[in-house]
C-alpha positions as CSV (number, residue, x, y, z in Angstrom):
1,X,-17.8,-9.9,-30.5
2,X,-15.8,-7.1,-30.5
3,X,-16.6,-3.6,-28.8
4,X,-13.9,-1.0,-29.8
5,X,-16.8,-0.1,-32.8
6,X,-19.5,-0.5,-30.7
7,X,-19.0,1.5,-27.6
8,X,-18.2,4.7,-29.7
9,X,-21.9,4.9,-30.5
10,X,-22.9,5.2,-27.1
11,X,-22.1,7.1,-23.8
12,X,-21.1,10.0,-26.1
13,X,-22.2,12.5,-23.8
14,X,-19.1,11.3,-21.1
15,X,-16.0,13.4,-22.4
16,X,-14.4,14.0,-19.0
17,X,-13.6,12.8,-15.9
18,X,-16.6,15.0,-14.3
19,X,-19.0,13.4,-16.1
20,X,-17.8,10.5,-14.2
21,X,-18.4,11.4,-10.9
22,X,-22.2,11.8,-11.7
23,X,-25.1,9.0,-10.5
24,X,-26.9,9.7,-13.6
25,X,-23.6,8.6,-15.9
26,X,-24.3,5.5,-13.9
27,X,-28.1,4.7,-15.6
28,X,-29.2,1.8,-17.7
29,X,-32.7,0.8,-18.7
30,X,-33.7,-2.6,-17.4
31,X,-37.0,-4.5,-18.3
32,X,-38.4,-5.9,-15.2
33,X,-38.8,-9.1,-16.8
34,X,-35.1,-9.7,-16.5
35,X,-34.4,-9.3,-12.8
36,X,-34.4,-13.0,-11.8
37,X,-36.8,-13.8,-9.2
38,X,-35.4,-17.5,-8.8
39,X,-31.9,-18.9,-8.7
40,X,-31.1,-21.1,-12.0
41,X,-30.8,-25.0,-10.8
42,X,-28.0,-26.6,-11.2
43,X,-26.0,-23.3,-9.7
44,X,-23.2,-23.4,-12.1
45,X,-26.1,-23.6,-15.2
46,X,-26.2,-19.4,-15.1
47,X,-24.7,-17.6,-17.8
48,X,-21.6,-16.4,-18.0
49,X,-20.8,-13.4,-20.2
50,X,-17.1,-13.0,-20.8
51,X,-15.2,-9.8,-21.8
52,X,-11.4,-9.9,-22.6
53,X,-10.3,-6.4,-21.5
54,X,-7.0,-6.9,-23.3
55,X,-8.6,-7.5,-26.8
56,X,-12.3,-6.3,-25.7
57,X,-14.1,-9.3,-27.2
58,X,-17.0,-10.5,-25.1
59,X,-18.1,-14.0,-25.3
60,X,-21.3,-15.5,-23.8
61,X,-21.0,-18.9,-22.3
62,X,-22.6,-21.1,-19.5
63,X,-21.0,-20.3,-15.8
64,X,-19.1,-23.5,-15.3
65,X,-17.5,-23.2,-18.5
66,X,-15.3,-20.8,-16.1
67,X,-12.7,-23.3,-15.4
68,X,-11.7,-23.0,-19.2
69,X,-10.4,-19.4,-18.6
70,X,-8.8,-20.0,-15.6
71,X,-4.9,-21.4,-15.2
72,X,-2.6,-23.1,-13.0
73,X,-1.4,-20.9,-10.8
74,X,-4.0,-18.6,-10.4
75,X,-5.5,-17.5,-7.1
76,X,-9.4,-17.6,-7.0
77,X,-10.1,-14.8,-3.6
78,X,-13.7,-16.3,-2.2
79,X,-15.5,-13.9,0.8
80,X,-16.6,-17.5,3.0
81,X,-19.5,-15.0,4.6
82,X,-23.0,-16.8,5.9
83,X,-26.2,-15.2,5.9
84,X,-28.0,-14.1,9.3
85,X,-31.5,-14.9,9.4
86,X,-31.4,-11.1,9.7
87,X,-35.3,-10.3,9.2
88,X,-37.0,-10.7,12.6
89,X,-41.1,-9.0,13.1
90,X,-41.5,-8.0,16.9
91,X,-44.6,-6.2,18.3
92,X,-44.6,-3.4,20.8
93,X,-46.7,-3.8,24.0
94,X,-49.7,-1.7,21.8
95,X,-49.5,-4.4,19.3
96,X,-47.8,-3.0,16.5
97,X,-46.0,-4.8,14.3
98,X,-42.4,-3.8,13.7
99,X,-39.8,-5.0,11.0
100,X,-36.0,-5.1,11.9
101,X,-33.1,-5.7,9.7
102,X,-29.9,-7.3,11.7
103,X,-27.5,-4.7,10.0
104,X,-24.2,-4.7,11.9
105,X,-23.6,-6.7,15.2
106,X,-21.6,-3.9,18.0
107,X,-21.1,-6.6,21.1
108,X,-22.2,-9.9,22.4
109,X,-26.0,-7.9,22.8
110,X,-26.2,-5.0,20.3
111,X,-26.8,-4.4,17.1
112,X,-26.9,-1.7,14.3
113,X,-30.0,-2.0,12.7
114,X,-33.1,-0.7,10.2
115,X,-36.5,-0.7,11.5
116,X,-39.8,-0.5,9.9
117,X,-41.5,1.7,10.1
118,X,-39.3,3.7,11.6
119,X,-41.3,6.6,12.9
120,X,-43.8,4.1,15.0
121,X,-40.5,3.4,17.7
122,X,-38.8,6.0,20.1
123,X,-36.0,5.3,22.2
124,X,-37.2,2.9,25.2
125,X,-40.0,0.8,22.7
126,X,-39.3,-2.8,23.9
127,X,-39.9,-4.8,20.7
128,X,-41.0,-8.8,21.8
129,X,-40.0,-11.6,18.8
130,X,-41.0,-14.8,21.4
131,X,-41.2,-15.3,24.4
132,X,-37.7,-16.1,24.8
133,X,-36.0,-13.1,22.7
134,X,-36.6,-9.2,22.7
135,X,-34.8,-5.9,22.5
136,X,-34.8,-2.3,23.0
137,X,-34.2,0.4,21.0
138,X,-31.3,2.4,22.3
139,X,-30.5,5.2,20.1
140,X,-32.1,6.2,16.4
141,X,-30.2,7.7,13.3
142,X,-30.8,8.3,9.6
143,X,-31.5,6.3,7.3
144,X,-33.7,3.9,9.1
145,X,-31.1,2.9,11.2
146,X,-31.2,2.5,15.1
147,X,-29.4,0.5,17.9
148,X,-30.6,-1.9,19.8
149,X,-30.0,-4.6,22.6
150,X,-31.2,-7.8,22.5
151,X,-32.4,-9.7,25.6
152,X,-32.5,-13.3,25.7
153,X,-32.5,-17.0,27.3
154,X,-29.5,-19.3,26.4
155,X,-27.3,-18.9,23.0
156,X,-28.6,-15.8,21.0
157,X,-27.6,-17.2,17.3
158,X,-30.5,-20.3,18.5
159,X,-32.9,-17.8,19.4
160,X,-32.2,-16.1,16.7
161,X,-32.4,-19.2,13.8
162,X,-36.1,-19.7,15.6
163,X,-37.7,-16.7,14.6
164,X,-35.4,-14.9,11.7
165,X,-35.9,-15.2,8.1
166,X,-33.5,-14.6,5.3
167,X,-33.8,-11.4,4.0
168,X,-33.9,-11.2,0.4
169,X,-33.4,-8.0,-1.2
170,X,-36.1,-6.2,-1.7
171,X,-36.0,-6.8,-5.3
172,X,-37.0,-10.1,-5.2
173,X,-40.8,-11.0,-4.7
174,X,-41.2,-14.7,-4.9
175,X,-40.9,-16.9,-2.1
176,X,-37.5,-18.8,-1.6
177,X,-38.3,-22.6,-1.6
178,X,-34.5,-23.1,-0.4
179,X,-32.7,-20.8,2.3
180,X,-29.2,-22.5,1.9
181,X,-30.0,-20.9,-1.8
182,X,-29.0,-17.5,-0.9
183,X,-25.5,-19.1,0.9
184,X,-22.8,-19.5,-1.1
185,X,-21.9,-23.6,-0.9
186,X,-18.8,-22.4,1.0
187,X,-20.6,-20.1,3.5
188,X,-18.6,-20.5,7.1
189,X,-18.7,-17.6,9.4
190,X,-22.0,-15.9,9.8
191,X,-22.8,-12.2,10.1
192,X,-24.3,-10.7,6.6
193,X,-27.2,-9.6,6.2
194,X,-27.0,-10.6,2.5
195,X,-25.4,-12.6,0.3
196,X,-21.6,-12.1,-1.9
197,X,-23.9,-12.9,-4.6
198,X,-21.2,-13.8,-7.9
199,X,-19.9,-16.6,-5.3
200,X,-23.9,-18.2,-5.6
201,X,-22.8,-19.5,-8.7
202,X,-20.4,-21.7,-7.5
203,X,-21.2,-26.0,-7.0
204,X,-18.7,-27.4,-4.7
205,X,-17.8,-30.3,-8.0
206,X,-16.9,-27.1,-9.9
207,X,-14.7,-25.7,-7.4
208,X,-12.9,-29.5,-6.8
209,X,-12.6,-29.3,-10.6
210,X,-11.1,-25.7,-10.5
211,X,-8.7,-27.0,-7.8
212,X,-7.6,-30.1,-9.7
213,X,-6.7,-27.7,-12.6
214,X,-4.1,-26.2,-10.3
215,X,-6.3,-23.0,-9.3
216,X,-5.6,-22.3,-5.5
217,X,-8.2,-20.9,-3.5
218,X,-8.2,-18.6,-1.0
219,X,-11.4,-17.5,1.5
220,X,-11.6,-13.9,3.3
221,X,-14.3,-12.2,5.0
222,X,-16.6,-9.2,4.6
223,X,-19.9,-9.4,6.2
224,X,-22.0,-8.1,3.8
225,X,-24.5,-5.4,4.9
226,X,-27.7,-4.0,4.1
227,X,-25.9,-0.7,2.9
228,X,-25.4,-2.6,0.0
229,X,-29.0,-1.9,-1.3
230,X,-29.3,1.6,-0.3
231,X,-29.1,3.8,-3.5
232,X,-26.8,6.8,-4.3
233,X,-29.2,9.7,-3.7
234,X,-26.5,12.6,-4.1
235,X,-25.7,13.1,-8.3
236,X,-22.3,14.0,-7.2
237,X,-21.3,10.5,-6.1
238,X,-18.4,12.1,-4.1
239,X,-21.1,13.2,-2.0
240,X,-21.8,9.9,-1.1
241,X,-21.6,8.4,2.4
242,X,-20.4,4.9,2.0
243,X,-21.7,2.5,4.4
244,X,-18.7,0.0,6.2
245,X,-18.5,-3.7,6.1
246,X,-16.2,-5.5,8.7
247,X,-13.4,-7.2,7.3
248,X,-10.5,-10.3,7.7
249,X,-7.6,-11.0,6.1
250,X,-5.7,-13.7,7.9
251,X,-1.7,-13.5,7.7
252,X,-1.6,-16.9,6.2
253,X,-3.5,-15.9,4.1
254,X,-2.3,-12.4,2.9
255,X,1.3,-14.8,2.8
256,X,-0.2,-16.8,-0.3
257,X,-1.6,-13.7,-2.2
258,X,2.1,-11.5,-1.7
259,X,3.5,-14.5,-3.2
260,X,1.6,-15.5,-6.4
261,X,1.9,-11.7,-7.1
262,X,5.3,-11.0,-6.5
263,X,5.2,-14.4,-9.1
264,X,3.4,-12.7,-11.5
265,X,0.0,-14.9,-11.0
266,X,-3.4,-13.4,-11.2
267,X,-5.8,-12.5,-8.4
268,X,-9.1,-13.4,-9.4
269,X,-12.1,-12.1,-7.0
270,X,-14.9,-13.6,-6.8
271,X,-17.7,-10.5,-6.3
272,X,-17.5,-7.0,-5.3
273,X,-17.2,-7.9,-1.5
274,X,-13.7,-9.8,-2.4
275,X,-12.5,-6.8,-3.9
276,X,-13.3,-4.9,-1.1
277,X,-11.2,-6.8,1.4
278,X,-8.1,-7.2,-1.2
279,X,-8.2,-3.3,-2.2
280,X,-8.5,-2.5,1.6
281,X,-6.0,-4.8,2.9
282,X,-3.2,-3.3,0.3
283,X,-0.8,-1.0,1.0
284,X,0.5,1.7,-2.0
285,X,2.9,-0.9,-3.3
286,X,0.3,-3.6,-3.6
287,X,1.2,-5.8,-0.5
288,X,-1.4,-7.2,1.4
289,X,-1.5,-6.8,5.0
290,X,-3.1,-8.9,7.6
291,X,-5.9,-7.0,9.3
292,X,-9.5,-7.3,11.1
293,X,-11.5,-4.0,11.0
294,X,-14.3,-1.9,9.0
295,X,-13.8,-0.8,5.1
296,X,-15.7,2.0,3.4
297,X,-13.7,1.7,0.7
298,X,-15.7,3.3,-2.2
299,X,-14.3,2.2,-5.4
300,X,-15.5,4.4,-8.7
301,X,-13.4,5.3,-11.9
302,X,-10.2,6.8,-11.4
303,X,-9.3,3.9,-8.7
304,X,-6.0,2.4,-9.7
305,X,-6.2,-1.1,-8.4
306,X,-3.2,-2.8,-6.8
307,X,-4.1,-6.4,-6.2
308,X,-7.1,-7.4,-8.5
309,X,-6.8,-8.8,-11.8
310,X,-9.9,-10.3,-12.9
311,X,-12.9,-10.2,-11.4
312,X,-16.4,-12.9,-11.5
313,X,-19.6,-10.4,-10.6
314,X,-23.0,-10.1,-11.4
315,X,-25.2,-7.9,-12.7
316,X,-25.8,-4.6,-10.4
317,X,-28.3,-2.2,-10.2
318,X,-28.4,1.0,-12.1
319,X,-26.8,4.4,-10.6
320,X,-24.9,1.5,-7.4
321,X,-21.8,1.8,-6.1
322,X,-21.6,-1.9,-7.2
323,X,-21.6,-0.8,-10.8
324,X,-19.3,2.2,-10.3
325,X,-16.8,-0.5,-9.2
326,X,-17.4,-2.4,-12.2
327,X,-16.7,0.5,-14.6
328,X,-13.4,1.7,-12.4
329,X,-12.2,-2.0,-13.0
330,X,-13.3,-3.0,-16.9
331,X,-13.7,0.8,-18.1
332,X,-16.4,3.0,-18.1
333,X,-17.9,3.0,-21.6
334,X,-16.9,-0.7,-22.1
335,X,-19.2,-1.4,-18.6
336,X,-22.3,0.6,-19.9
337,X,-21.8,-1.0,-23.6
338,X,-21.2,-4.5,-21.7
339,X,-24.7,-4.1,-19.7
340,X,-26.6,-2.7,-22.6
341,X,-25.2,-6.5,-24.6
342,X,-26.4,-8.2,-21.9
343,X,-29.9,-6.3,-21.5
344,X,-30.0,-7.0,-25.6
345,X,-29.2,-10.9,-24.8
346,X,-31.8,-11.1,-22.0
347,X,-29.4,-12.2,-19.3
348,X,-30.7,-11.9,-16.1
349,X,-29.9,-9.8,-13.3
350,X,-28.9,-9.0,-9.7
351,X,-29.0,-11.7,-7.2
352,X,-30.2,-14.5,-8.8
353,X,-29.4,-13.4,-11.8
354,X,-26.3,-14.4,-14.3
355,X,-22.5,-13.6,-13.9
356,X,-19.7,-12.2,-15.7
357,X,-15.8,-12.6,-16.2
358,X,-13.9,-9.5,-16.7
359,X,-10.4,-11.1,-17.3
């Protein structure tokens, strides 16, 4: 399919740049029925919607038929984050039950986190998850969020795989039979609070396949928080306060990708969260520096990009910074005309839902 016809009969109302920098630009109708609620078994058995920006044909295939549009030579960037059993339910001394989010670890003890419902805890409320884990609450902020330190017996990632759950967007309402099915199947270093979702796709054969073809791969790491969800509420989306994600780019690492670009290869990032790192991690000539820190990085159209390009996502909520991205990389109209295709097709979205290549 082509789109250069197609996407002048929608989105006529965006003539400028302006109109860009408005949420409401960013708005798509989605039926309910087609946010998954359940990840597609085998992983790589999604589909996989292609679009070609060169020639702006999109395709729609099945996700491992990936490795047919990828070359020798290429570099495939995957963020090797692991989910934090980041949903914990402690009780204040009157009995209440309380609901924290693990958003952002600050030392060996505290944390940045959200707490529900927020206006039933004060600083000093001592929240108990068993007998051998509790914290305070040390300061309060918008947004939900608050600190807190943790107090506990022995190694504080055991205590905290005994009582945490996964948290699942909020989203998604059925029950996950699975856990390791919201980890990517090269998860390493844990500290999100949800997954780098495109990367969920992904079976370890396809990726020894995608090797074997010549396709080197290489890992960084943003810890995915819980800022991720939280919607743009400002219609001026300059106006909006980004939330930051910590980041690693290895030297080794940054080595390979200055290489295959100054080579002429493409960088291909897998999900929004490996775009992040790579469009942080670049200087204004496109070379990748070695760093460990926090991005905000807000990326919406008028972004030039100077590493990335091609890019495996999924499907992202109306009016998110995710899909603000998405258009800055493949093109306004051609995103919205993209996402109305793929409402029309009944591909499903979010999470669990199906990818796309935009090559």
């Amino acid at each position: 399919m082509n789109i250069n016809n197609e996407i002048e009969l929608t989105n006529d109302n965006i003539n400028n740049q302006l109109d860009l920098m408005k949420k409401s630009s960013y708005y798509y109708d989605l039926p309910e029925s087609l946010i998954a609620q359940t990840p597609i078994e085998p992983r790589d058995n999604s589909r996989l919607l292609v679009y070609n920006r060169k020639n702006k044909q999109i395709e729609h295939k099945i996700f491992k038929d990936i490795i047919n549009y990828l070359k020798a030579g290429d570099i495939l960037v995957i963020n090797n984050t692991k989910v934090l059993p980041a949903r914990l339910f402690g009780f204040k001394n009157t009995g209440a039950k309380i609901e924290v989010l693990l958003q952002k670890r600050i030392d060996l003890k505290s944390w940045e986190a959200i707490a529900k419902p927020f206006k039933r805890i004060k600083v000093g409320t001592i929240l108990e998850f068993s007998q051998n884990l509790s914290c305070e609450i040390i300061e309060k902020s918008e947004y939900g969020l608050c600190k807190i330190k943790f107090n506990f017996e022995g190694v504080f990632e055991e205590r905290l795989s005994e009582v945490g759950q996964i948290p699942l967007p909020p989203y998604i309402h059925e029950k996950l039979k699975d856990k390791n099915r919201y980890q990517t199947v090269y998860s390493k270093i844990s500290g999100s609070s949800a997954a780098p979702t495109a990367g969920l796709h992904f079976t370890n054969e396809l990726l020894n396949n995608i090797k074997e073809k010549g396709i080197e791969i290489v890992e960084v790491l943003l810890h995915v928080g819980l800022g991720t969800f939280r919607p743009v509420k400002e219609e001026n989306i300059l106006e909006h306060k980004m939330h930051s994600e910590y980041i690693e780019m290895s030297e080794e690492n940054a080595l390979k990708l200055n290489k295959a670009k100054s080579e002429g290869r493409r960088i291909i990032a897998v999900g929004t969260t490996s775009v992040r790192v790579l469009e942080s991690c670049a200087d204004q000539n496109g070379k990748i520096i070695p760093q460990k820190r926090e991005t905000n990085i807000f990326i919406y159209p008028s972004y030039k990009f100077k590493v990335v390009d091609a890019l495996i996502t999924n499907f992202h909520l109306p009016e998110s910074t995710l899909i603000m991205l998405v258009s800055a990389f493949a093109g306004y109209k051609e995103t919205m005309y993209i996402y109305h295709e793929a409402v029309n097709e009944r591909y499903r979205f979010f999470s669990f839902g199906d990818a796309m290549f935009i090559m």
